[in-house]
N, C-alpha and C positions, 0 to 999 in steps of 0.2 A: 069441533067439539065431539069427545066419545064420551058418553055416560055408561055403555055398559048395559045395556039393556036389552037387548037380544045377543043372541047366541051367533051370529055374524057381526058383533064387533069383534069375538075374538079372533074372527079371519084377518082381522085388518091389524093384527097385534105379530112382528115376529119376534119370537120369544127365543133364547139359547142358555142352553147346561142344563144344571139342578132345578130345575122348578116345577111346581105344576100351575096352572092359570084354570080359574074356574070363575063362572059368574055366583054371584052372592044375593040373598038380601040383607046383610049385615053392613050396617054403615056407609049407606049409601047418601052421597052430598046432593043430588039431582036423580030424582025420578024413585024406583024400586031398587034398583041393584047395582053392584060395583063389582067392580075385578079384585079378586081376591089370590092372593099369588104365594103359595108355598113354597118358600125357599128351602134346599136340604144347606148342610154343612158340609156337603161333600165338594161342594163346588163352587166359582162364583157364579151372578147372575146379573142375562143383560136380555133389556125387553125393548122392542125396536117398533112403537107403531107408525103407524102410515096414512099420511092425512091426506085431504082429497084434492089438497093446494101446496104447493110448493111456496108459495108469494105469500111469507107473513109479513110483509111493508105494512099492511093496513092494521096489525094488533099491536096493540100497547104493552102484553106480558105473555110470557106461559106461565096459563096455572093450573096445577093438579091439587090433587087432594091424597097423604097418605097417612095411613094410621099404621102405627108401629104398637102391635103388641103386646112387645117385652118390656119386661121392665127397667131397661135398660137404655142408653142414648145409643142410636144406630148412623150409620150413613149411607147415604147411594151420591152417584156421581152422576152427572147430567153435562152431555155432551152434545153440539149442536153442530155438523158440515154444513158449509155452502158450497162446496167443491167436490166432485164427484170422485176425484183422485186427491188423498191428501199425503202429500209426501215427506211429508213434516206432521211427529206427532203434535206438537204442539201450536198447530196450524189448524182450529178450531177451538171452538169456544167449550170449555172445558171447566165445571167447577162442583166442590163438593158441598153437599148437603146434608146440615145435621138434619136427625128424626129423635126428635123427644119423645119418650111414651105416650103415645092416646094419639090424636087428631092434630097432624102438621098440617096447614097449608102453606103451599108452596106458592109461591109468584117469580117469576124472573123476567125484568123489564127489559123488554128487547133493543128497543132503539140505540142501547149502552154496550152492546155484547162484541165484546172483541176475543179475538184468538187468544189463547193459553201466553202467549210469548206475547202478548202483545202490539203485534207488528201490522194489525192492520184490523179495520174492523170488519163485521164479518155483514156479508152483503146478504139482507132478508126479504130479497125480490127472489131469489130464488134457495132454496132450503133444500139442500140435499136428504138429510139425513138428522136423524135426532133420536139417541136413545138415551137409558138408565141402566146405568152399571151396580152393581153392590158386589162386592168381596165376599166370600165367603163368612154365611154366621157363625158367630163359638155355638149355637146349639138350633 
């Protein structure tokens, strides 16, 4: 669980392109504060955090929490490795996410999560990697 609340969880966040990442007290779902993440349009953006177990067999879902904004419907992409080398893009659990304006919560129920291509499901005794993509915003 990352809530965001001191200034060393954003050690534990890798972040790439456009963005900037800062802590907030705006709209925060547990405790004082949350990650609040400036996206430019100049680029897309992908946020890589790093949990402190690799072994998600024992949870039921990933859930976040994102608030969108604009007033506009958005998406990001949410991608999950079990395999350290993926040689096949579609060899990972792969799927898109609307954001309706104001407060999504997200849930995705693990015990179901199989690869992009369907060929196999993906093993949550050990969790390679897991980030969130978004395409670049119109503004």
């Amino acid at each position: 669980m990352c809530d965001f609340e001191a200034v060393d969880d954003l050690d534990r966040l890798g972040w790439e392109f456009h963005s900037l990442l800062s802590l907030s007290h705006e709209r925060a779902a547990h405790g004082t504060k949350s990650l609040k993440a400036a996206i430019f349009p100049t680029g897309s953006f992908r946020l890589m955090p790093w949990f402190d177990r690799d072994d998600w067999s024992i949870y039921k879902a990933l859930c976040f929490d994102v608030y969108n904004p604009s007033g506009e419907d958005m998406h990001i992409y949410v991608r999950i490795e079990d395999r350290k080398i993926v040689h096949e893009y579609n060899d990972a659990y792969y799927d898109k996410v609307s954001l309706r304006p104001g407060l999504n919560h997200i849930g995705i129920p693990l015990k179901i999560l199989y690869t992009k291509n369907g060929s196999r499901k993906i093993s949550l005794d050990h969790i390679y990697r897991f980030f969130i993509t978004m395409l670049p915003p119109a503004k």
